[in-house]
N, C-alpha and C positions, 0 to 999 in steps of 0.2 A: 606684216607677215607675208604679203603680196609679194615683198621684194626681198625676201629672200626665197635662193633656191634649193629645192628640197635636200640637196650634199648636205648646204649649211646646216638645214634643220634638225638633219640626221644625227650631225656630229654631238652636239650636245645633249641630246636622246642617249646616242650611247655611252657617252662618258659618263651622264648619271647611273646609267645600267652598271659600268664598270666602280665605282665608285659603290653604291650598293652592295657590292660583290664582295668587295675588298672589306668593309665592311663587317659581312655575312661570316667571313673567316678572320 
């Protein structure tokens, strides 16, 4: 997890959030 940086971590964070979404509707 050390070696990735936090952009990376984000990116998939929020695709789950968008994913979720789409989902929702």
């Amino acid at each position: 997890m050390l070696e990735y940086s936090s952009e990376e971590l984000v990116v998939p964070l929020n695709h789950s959030a968008h994913t979720e979404q789409d989902n929702l509707e």
